[in-house]
Z-matrix of the N, CA and C atoms (Angstrom, degrees):
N
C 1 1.446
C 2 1.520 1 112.06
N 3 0.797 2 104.94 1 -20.75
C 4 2.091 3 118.33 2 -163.14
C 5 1.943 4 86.61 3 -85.71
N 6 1.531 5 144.27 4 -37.38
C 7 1.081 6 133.67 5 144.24
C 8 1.709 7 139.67 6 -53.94
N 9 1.295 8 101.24 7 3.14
C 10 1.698 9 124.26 8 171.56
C 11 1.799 10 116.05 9 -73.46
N 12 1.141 11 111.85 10 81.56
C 13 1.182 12 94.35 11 -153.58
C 14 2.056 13 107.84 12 -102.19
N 15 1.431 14 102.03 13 45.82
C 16 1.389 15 133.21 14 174.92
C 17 1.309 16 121.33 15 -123.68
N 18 1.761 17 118.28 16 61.55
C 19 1.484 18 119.01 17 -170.02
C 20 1.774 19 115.60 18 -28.96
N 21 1.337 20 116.48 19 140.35
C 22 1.662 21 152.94 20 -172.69
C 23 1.806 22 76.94 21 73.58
N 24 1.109 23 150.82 22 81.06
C 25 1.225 24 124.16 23 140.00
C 26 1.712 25 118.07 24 -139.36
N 27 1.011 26 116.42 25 133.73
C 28 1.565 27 116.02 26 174.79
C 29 1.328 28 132.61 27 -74.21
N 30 1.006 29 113.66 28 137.33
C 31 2.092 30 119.32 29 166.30
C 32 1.182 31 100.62 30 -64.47
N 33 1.500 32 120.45 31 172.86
C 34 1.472 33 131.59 32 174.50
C 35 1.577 34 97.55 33 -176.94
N 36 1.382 35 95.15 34 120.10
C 37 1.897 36 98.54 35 164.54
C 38 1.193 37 118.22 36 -88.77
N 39 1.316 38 97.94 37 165.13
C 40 1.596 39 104.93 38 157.45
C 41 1.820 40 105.83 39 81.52
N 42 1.262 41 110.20 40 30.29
C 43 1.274 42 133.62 41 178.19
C 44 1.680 43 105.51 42 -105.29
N 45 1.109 44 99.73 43 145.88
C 46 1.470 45 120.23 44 161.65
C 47 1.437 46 132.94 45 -61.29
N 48 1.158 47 98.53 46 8.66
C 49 1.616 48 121.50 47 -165.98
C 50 1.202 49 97.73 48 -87.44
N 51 1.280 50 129.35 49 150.42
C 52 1.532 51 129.48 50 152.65
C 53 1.515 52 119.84 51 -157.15
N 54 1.219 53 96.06 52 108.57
C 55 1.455 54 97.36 53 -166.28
C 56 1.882 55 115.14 54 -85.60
N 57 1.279 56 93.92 55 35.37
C 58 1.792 57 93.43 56 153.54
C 59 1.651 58 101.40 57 -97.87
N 60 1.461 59 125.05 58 -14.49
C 61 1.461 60 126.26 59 172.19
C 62 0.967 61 106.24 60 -75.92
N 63 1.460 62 139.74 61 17.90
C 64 1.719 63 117.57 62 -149.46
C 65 1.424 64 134.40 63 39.28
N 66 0.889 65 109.83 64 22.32
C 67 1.621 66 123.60 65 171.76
C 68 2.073 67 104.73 66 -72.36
N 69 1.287 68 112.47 67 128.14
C 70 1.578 69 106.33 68 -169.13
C 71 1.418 70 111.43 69 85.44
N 72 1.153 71 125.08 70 3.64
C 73 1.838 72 121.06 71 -174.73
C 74 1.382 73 94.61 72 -88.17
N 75 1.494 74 145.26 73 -28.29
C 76 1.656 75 107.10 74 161.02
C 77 1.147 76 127.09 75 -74.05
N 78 1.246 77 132.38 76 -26.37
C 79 1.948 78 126.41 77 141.38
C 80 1.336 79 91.12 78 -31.36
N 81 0.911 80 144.29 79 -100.03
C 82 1.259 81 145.75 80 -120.61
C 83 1.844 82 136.81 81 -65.68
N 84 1.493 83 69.41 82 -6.83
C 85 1.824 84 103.54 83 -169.13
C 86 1.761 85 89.19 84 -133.33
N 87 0.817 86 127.96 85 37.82
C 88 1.399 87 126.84 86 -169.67
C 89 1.858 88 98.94 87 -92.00
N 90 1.332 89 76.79 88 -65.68
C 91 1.787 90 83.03 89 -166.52
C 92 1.755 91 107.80 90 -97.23
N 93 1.573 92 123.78 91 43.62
C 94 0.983 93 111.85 92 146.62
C 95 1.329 94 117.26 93 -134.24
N 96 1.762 95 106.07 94 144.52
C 97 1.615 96 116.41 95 173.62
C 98 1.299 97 116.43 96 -24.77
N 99 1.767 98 111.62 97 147.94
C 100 1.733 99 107.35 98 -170.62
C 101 1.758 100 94.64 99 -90.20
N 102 1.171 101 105.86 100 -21.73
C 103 1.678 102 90.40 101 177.87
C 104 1.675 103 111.76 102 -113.74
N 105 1.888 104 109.62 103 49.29
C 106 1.305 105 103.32 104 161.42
C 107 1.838 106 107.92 105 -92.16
N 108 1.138 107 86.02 106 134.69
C 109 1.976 108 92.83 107 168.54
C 110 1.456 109 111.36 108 -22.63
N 111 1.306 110 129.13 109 -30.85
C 112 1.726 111 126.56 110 -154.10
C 113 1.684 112 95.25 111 -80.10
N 114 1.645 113 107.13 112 -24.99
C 115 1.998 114 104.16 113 -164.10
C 116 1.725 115 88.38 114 -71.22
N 117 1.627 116 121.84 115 -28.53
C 118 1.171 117 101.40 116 -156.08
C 119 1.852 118 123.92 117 -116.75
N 120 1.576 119 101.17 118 42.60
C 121 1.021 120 97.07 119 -177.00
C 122 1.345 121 96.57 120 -113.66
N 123 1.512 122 118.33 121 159.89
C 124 1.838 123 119.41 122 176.92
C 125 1.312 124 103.17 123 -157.14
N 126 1.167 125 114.19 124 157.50
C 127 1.967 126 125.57 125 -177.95
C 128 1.632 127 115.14 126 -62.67
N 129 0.943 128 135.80 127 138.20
C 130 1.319 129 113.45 128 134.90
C 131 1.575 130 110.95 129 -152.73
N 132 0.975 131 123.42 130 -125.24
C 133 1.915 132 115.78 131 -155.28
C 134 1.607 133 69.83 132 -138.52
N 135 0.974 134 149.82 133 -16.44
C 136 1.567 135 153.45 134 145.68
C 137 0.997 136 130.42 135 -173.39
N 138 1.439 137 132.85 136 175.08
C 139 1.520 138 142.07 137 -149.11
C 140 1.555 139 120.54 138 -68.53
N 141 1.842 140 116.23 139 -8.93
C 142 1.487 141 107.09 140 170.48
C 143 1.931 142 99.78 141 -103.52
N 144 1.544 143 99.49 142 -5.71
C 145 1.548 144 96.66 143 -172.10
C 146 1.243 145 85.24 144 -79.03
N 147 1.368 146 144.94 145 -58.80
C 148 1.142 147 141.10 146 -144.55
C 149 1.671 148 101.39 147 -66.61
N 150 1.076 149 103.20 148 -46.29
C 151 1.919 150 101.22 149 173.50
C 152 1.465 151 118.89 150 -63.28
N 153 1.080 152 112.88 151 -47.02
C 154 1.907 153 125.29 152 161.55
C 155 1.259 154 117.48 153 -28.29
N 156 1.980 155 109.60 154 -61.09
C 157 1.489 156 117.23 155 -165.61
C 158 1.535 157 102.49 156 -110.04
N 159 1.004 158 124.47 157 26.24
C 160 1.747 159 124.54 158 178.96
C 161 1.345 160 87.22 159 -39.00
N 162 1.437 161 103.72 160 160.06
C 163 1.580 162 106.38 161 175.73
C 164 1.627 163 105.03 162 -172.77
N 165 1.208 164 139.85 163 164.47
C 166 1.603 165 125.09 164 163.31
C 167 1.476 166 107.69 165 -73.43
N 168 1.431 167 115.99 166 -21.97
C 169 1.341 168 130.10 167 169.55
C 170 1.828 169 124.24 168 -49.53
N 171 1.684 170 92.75 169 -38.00
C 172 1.543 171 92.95 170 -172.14
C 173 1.642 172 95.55 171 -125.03
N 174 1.268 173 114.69 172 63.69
C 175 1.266 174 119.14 173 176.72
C 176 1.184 175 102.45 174 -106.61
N 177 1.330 176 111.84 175 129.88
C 178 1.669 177 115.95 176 163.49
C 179 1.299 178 116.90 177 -134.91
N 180 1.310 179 116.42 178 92.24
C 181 1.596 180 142.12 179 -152.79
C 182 1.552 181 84.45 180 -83.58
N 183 1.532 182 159.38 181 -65.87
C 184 1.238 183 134.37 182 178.79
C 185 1.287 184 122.87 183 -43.09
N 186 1.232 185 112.11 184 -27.13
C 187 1.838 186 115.35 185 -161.91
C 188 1.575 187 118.54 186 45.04
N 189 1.227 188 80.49 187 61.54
C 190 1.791 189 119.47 188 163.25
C 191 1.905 190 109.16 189 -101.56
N 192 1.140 191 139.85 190 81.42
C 193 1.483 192 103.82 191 151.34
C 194 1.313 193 129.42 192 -12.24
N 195 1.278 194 105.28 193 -46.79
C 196 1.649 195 90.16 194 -170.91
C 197 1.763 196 124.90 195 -45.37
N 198 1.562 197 91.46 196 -35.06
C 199 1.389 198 98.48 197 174.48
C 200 1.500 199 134.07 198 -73.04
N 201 1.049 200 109.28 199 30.85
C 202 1.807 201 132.59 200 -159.67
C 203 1.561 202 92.73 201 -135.08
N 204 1.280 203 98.81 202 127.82
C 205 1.717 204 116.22 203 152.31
C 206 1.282 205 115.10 204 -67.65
N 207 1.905 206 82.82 205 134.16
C 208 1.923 207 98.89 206 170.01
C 209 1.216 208 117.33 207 30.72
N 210 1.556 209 119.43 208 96.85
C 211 1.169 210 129.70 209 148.87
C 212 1.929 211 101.65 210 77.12
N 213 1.375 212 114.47 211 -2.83
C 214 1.421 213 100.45 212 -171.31
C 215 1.404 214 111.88 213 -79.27
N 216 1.823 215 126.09 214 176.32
C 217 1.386 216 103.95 215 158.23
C 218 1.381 217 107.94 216 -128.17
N 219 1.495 218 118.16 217 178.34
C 220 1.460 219 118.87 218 175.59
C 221 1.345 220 110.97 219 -92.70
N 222 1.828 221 106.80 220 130.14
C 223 1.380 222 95.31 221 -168.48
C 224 1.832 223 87.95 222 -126.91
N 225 1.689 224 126.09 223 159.07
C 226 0.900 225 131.80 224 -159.01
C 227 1.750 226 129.97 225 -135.92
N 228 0.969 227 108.58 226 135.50
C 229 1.584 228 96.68 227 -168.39
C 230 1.888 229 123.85 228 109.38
N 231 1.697 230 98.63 229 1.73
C 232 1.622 231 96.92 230 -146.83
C 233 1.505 232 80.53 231 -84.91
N 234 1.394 233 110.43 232 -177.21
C 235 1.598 234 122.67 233 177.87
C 236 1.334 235 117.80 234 -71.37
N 237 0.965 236 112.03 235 -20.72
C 238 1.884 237 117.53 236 -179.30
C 239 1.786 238 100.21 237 -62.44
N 240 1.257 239 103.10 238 150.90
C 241 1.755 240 110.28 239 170.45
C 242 1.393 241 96.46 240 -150.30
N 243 1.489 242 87.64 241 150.27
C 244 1.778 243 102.20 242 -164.48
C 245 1.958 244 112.84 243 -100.78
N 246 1.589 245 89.15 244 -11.17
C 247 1.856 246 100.17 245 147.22
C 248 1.312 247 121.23 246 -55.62
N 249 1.454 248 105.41 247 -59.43
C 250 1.646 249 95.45 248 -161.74
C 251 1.429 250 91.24 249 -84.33
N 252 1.111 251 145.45 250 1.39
C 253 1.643 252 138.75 251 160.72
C 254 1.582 253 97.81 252 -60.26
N 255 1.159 254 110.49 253 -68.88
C 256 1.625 255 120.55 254 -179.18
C 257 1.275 256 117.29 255 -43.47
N 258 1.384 257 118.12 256 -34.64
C 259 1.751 258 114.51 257 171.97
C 260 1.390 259 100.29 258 -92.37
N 261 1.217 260 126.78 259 -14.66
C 262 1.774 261 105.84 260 -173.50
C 263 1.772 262 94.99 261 -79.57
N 264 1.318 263 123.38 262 -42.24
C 265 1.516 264 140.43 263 166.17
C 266 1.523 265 123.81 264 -31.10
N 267 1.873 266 102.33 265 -52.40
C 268 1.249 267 100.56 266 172.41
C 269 2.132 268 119.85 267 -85.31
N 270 1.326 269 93.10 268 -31.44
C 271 1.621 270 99.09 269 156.27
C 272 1.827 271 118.59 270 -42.07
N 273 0.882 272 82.77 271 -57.01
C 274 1.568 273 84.96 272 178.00
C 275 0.830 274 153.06 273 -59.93
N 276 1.757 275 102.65 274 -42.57
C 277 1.551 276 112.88 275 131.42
C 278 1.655 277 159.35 276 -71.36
N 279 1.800 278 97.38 277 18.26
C 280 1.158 279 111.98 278 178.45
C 281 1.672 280 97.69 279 103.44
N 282 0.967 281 138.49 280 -17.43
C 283 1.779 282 135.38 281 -150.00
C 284 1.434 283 102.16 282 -85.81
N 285 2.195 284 109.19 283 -19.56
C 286 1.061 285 85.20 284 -166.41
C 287 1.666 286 127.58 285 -77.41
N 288 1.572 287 118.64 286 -159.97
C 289 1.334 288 111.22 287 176.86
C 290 1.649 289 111.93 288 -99.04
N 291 1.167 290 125.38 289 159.07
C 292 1.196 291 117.13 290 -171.27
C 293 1.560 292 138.26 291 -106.34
């Protein structure tokens, strides 16, 4: 529970969940501002790739490279936001509201 990082909410194993799929990414984006710097940084091999391939996939909300595949880097500030990824995501799958 102490890895729950969505106050009143619980962990649970042994779920089907796996959040290298993004499974749990609206927890996860729950409690931060839609226009803090962290929604809008993403990887790429450089600064128009990174706007090109935004993705929830190539998000790197510390703006660490490290958190970027192979050789990519984290670049920050671009127009993409990983909110409205997250609501176009949950729309899509039925989650949204109506």
């Amino acid at each position: 529970d102490d890895e729950c990082e969505t106050e009143g909410h619980i962990c649970f194993g042994g779920t089907s969940c796996d959040s290298k799929l993004g499974h749990g990414n609206k927890f996860k984006y729950a409690n931060v501002p839609y226009d803090d710097i962290s929604n809008t940084r993403f990887c790429g091999s450089g600064w128009n790739d990174a706007i090109e391939n935004c993705s929830i996939e190539t998000h790197c909300p510390s703006g660490f490279s490290e958190e970027c595949p192979g050789g990519m880097s984290c670049y920050g500030g671009l127009s993409c936001n990983v909110k409205d990824m997250m609501e176009e995501l949950e729309a899509s799958e039925g989650g949204g509201e109506n």
